[in-house]
N, C-alpha and C positions, 0 to 999 in steps of 0.2 A: 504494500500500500504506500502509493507516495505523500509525504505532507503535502498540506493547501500550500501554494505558493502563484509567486508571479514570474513568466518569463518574457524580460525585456530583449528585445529581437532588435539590435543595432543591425540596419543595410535590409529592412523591410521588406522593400519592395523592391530586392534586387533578385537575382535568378538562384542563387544557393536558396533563399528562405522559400521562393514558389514554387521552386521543384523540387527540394527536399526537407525542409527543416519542417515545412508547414507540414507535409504530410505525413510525417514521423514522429510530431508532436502530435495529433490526431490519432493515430494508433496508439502512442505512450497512454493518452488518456481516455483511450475507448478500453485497450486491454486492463487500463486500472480498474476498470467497473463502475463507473460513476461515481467513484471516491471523489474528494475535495474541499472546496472549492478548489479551480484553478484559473488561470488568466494568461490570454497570453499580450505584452503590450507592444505592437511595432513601434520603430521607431526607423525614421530617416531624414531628408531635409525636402522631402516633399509637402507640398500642401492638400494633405489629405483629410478628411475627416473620418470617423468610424466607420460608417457609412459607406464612402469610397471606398477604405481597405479590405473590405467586410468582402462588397461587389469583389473587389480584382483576385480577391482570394479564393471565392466562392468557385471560379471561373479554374483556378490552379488546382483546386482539390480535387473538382469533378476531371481533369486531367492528367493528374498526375498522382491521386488516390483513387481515382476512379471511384469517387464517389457519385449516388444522384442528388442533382439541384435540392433536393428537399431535405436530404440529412447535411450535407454542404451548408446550407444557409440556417438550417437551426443550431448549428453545432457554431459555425464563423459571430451568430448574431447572441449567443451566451456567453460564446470565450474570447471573438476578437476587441481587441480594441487598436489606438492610434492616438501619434503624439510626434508630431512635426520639431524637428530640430533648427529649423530654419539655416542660418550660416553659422549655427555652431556658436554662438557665442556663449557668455557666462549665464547671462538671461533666459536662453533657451534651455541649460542645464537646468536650472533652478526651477521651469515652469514644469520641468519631466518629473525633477522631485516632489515638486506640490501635486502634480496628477499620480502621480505612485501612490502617495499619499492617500488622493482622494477617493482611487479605487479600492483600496486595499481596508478601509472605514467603510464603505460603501459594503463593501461584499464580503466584511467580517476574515479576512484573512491576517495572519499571525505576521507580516512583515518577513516572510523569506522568498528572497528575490536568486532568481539568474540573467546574470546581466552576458549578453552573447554576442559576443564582437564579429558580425558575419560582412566587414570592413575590409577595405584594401589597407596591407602593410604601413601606407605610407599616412594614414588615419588612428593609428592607435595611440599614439602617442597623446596627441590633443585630446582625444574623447576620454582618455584614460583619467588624465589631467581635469578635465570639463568635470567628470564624474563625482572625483574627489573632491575637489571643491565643492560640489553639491552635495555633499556630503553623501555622496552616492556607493560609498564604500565601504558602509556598515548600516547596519539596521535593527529594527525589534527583532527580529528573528535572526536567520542569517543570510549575507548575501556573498554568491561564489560567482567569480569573474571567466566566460569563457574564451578563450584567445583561439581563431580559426588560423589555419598555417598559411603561408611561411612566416615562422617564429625567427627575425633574423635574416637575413643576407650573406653571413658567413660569422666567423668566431666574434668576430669584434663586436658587431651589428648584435649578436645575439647576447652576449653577456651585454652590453650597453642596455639591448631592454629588458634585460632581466631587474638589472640596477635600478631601472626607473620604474618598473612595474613594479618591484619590490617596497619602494618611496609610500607607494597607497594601497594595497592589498600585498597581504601576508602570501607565504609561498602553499598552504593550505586551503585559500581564496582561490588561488588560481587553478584552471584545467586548459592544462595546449589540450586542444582534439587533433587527432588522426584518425581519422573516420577508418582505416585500414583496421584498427586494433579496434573494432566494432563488428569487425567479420567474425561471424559464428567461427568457421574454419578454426582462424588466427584465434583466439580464447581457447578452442579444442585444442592448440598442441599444449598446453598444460596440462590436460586431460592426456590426451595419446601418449606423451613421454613421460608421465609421472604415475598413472592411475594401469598403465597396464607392464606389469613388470618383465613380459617379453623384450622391450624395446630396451628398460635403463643398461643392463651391463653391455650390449653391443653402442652402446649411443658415444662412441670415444673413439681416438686416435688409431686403438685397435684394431678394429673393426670396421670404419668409415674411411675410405678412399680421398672421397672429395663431398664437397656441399654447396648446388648450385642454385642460386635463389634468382629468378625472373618476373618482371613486370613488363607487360608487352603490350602494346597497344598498335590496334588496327589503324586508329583515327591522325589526321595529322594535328596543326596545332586550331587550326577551324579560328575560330572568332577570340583568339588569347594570343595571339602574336604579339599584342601589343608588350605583357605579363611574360610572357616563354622566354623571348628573344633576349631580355635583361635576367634569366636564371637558367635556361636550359637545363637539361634532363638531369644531373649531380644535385641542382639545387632543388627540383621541381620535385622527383620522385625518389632517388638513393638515397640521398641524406636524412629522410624521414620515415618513409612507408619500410621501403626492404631494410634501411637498417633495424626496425622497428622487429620486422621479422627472422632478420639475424640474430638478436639478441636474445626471442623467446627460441630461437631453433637452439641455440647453444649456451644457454644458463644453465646453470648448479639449479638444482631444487632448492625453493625458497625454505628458509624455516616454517613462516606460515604460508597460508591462502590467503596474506592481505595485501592491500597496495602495498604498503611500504617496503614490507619483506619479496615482493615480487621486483618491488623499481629496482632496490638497490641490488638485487643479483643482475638487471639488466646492465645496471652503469657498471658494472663487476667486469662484463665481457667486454664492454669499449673500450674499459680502462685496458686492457687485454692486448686489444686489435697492434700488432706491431705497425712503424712505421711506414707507409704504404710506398712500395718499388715504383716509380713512373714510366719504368719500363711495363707493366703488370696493369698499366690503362689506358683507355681505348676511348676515345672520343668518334661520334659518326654524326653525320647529317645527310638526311635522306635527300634526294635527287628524284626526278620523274620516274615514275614508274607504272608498275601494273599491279592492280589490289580487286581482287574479287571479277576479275575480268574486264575490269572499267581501268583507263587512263585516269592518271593521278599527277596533280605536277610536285615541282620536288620544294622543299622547304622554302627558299630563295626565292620562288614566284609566289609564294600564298601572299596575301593579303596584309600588309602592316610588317612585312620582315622589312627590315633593310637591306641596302643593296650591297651584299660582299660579306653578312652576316657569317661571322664563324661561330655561333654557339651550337653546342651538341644536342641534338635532336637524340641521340642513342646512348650509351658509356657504358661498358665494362670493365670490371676488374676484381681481381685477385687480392686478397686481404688472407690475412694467418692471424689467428687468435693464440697468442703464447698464454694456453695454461697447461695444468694437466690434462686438460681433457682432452684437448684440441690441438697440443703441440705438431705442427708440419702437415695440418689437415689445410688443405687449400677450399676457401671459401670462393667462390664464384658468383658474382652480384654482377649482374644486368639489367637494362628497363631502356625503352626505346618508341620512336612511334614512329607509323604508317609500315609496321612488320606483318606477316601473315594475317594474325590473328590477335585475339585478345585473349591474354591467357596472366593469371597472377599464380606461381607453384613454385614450390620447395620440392627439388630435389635431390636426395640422399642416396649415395651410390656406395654401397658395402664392396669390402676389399673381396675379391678370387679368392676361391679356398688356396692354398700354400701350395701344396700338390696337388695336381688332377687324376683321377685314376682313368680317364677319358684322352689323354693327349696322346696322339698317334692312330687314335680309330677314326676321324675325319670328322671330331664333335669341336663347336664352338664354343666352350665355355664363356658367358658373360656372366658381368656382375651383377648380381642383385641389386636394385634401384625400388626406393620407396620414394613416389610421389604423393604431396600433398599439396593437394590442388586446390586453390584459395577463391578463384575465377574463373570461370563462369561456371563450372558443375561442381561444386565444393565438394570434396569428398577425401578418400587417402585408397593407393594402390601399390601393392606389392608386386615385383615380377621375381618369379620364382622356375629353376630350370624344370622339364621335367623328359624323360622319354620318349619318342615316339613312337606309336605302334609297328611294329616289323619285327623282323631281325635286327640284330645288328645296336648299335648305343647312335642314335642320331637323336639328336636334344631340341628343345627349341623351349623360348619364353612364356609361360603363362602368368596372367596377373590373378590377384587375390585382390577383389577391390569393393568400397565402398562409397554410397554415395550417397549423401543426404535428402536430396529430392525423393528420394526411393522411399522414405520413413517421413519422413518431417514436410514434405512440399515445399514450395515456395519459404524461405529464410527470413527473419523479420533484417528490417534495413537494418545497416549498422549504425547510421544516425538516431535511429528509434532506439536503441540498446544505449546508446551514449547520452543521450537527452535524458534518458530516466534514471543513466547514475551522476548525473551531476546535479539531481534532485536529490539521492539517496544519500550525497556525499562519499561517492564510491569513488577513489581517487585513480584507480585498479590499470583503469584502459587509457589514461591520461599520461603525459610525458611530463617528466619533472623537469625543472631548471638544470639541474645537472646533468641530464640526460640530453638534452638540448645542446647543451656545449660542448661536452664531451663528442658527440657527434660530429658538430663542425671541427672539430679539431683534427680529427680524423684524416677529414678530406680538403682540409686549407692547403696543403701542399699542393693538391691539384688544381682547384680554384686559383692559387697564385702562381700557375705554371704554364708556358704557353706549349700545349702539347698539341703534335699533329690531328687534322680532321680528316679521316677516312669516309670517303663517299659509299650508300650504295641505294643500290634502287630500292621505289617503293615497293614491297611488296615481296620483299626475301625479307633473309632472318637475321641484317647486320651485316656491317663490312667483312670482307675476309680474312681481316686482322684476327679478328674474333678466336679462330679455329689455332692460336696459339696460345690460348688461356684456358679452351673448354672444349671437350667435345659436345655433338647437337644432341643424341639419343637421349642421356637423362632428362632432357630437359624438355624435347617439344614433342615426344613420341606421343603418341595417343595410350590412355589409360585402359 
């Protein structure tokens, strides 16, 4: 049961809150069962009234929760409200806090607010500021600050907003979201590697070959060229999502099941990661090509790139986490766009038995590979050797595999999971300030390196460079 509370929605009427947030707080409070109250307040620098927001939302939900017009606008005209920030100034804070206020008397609710920065980068700062001053940074109950990514620009950028977010809310106030660590999947390897005790004594050095983690995207960069072109793919997607996934692939078991004990075995692995080789990274940017049988042009022509643009559209590379577990186990982290397909999966490739009793009779022995596949059919797959009928020892791969669709249907958003524990104050799926920078730290050698850009077409799987860090099979075979 979640407490009554308010969620204040900074960047209202922008495309994150009508195609997702709105529709995922909608679930949060249908699956709650009519517990509450709750409320939720937009806010932006539009001149809107309730009424207005109510309409253009009404319009989003039956689109994009597939809702009908009639539970749409009963549900928009009890929970939404609206509250114009005009150009931001000190006046316009202070009238959001007297309307917090007025709602929250109004509809008997106990003063616990989420305040949710659904903001460009370049806006946190002032609003953060604006807030505090309105005293918008405590309340009768309590109020927790949500910061949507990118957290930072690189090392400096990031610890600098840490320092100033720190100035007005406490480091327990705040939640970076990463909507990633919302995927049912990503929470189940906690589950998978700790809850079935097949997996923990092979999950180590001994045992494990290599571990190759990908994010891949079909799409190019569409209507964000403006945004992409000043972070490309290190800053967009590796520095957060898949390190995010690195760290639960290869943590110590926490002492407990709580945030705190889970965060700190995550910054455990960073602190870990050895100095990263610049030979061991790979920078790409895609060129024209062929994606789904349709012509596609290449980064350079979309819309809003600049002309001669070197940022990475693609990036690979090779990282080694020096502990025990891990020592001389090669990590494998990639993520790219306009690639075959869409695909987010951890996979895990077990070392060849030592000796084969099969070598010289014309059998292929391969290695076993556990895929856990985060996108688009969430589920985990094993391939395992086995015989073939005849005579004779000819071998070939079969998988053991599981899929959630099969049991559970359709997955709740991960926005819906994350929206109801930053009500709950479940800090669990959230990134800490140290986990933030420890991260950039990482990868500031590359960021402040000027490494070659390897081209390749839309619509393959990454430059050729690639195939000197990883082989393809673990990673893009079919489960």
């Amino acid at each position: 049961m979640l407490q009554p509370h308010i969620y204040v929605v900074f960047g209202a009427t922008g495309d994150l809150m009508q195609r997702k947030l709105l529709p995922a707080l909608y679930d949060m409070y249908k699956d709650d069962e009519g517990n509450g109250p709750y409320l939720i307040l937009g806010v932006s620098r539009s001149s809107l009234s309730d009424d207005d927001f109510r309409t253009n939302s009404i319009a989003s939900l039956q689109k994009f929760a597939k809702l009908d017009e009639d539970t749409a606008t009963e549900w928009a005209n009890k929970t939404l409200f609206f509250q114009s920030i005009g150009k931001q100034q000190a006046s316009d804070f202070e009238a959001l806090a007297e309307r917090l206020d007025a709602l929250e008397a109004e509809h008997e609710l106990p003063g616990n607010r989420v305040i949710y920065l659904s903001l460009p980068p370049s806006a946190f700062r002032d609003s953060i500021e604006h807030l505090a001053d309105a005293g918008l940074n405590s309340s009768a109950g309590w109020t927790r600050l949500v910061i949507e990514k990118p957290f930072g620009h690189d090392l400096e950028s990031a610890r600098a907003l840490n320092d100033f977010v720190h100035q007005y809310y406490s480091e327990d106030q705040i939640y970076r979201i990463d909507h990633y660590l919302g995927k049912e999947t990503v929470q189940n390897l906690l589950v998978f590697r700790f809850a079935n005790a097949i997996f923990e004594p092979l999950w180590n050095r001994n045992q494990i070959e290599r571990v190759d983690i990908v994010v891949t995207e079909a799409l190019g960069v569409g209507s964000r060229a403006g945004y992409y072109d000043k972070s490309g793919a290190l800053r967009d997607m590796l520095q957060n999502h898949i390190s995010q996934l690195l760290t639960l692939t290869a943590m110590e078991a926490p002492a407990k099941a709580d945030a705190d004990s889970i965060r700190r075995e995550k910054v455990k692995v960073l602190h870990s990661i050895r100095e990263l080789n610049l030979n061991d990274v790979i920078r790409g940017q895609y060129t024209a090509g062929t994606l789904d049988g349709e012509e596609v042009q290449g980064y350079l022509d979309e819309d809003g790139v600049p002309e001669g643009s070197t940022t990475e559209t693609f990036v690979a590379l090779r990282l080694f986490v020096d502990n025990w577990r891990w020592q001389g186990v090669p990590f494998v982290l990639q993520t790219g766009k306009r690639l075959p397909r869409r695909l987010t999966r951890i996979a895990v490739t077990f070392k060849r038995p030592p000796v084969t009793l099969f070598d010289g009779l014309g059998c292929n022995i391969v290695s076993n590979v556990l895929h856990i596949t985060i996108q688009p059919d969430e589920g985990f797959s094993l391939g395992f050797e086995v015989k073939e009928p005849g005579s004779g020892y000819r071998v070939q791969t079969q998988r053991l595999a599981y899929k959630y669709s099969e049991d559970y249907g359709t997955l709740p958003d991960a926005y819906r999971t994350l929206l109801a524990d930053v009500v709950r104050g479940d800090s669990t799926l959230f990134v800490h300030a140290e986990e933030v920078e420890t991260a950039w730290k990482i990868y500031e050698p590359v960021l402040n390196t000027e490494t070659p850009i390897h081209t390749y077409p839309a619509g393959t799987f990454g430059p050729d460079a690639v195939s000197r860090l990883t082989r393809r099979f673990p990673i893009y075979d079919e489960s």
